[in-house]
C-alpha positions as CSV (number, residue, x, y, z in Angstrom):
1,X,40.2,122.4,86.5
2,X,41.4,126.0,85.4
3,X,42.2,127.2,89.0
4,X,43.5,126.5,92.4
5,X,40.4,127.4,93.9
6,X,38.3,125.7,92.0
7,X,40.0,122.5,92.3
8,X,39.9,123.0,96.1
9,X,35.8,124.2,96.4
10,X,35.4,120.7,94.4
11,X,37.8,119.1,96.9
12,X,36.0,120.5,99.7
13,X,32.6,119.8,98.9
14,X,33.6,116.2,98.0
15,X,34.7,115.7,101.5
16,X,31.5,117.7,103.1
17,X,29.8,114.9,101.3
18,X,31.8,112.1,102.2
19,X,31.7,113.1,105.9
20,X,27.4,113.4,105.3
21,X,27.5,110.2,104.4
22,X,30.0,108.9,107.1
23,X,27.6,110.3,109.6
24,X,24.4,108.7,108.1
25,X,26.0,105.4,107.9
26,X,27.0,105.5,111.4
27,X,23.2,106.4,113.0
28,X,22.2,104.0,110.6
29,X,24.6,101.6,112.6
30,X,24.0,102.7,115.9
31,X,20.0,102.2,115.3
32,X,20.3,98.6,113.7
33,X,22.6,97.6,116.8
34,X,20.3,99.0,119.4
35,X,17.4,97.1,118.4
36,X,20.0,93.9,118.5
37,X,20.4,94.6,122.0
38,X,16.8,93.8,122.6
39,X,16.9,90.4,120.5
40,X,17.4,88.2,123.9
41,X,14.4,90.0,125.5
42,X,12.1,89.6,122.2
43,X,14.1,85.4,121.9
44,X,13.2,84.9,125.8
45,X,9.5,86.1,125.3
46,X,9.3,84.3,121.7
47,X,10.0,81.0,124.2
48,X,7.4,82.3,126.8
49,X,4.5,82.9,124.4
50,X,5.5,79.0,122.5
51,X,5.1,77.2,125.7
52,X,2.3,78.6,126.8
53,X,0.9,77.8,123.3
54,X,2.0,74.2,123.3
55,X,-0.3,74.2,126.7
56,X,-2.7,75.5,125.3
57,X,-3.3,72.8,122.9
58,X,-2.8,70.1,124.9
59,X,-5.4,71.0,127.0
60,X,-7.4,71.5,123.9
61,X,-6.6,67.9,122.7
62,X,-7.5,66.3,126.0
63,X,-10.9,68.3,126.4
64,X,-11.7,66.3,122.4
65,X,-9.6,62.8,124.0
């Protein structure tokens, strides 16, 4: 660096930069944990849907027995 200033526009910008980044990490966060707040919905439904599956092919093996 020759100058004051120019060391602090490079200091500056670094931390514009920084703070972008900051601030993508963080939505990036906040999206991955809302769609963790659905995962006992989807886990409760996932246990529906396999039961009614398991039915499903009993039935069909005592229709063939």
């Amino acid at each position: 660096m020759r100058n004051i200033p120019d060391l602090i526009k490079m200091e500056f910008r670094l931390a514009n930069s920084q703070m972008a980044r900051l601030s993508r990490d963080v939505g990036e966060l906040k999206e991955g944990f809302a769609k963790l707040r659905d995962l006992p919905e989807k886990f409760d439904a996932l246990q529906r849907v396999m039961a009614e599956f398991v039915v499903e092919i009993r039935a069909e093996i005592g229709k063939k027995g």
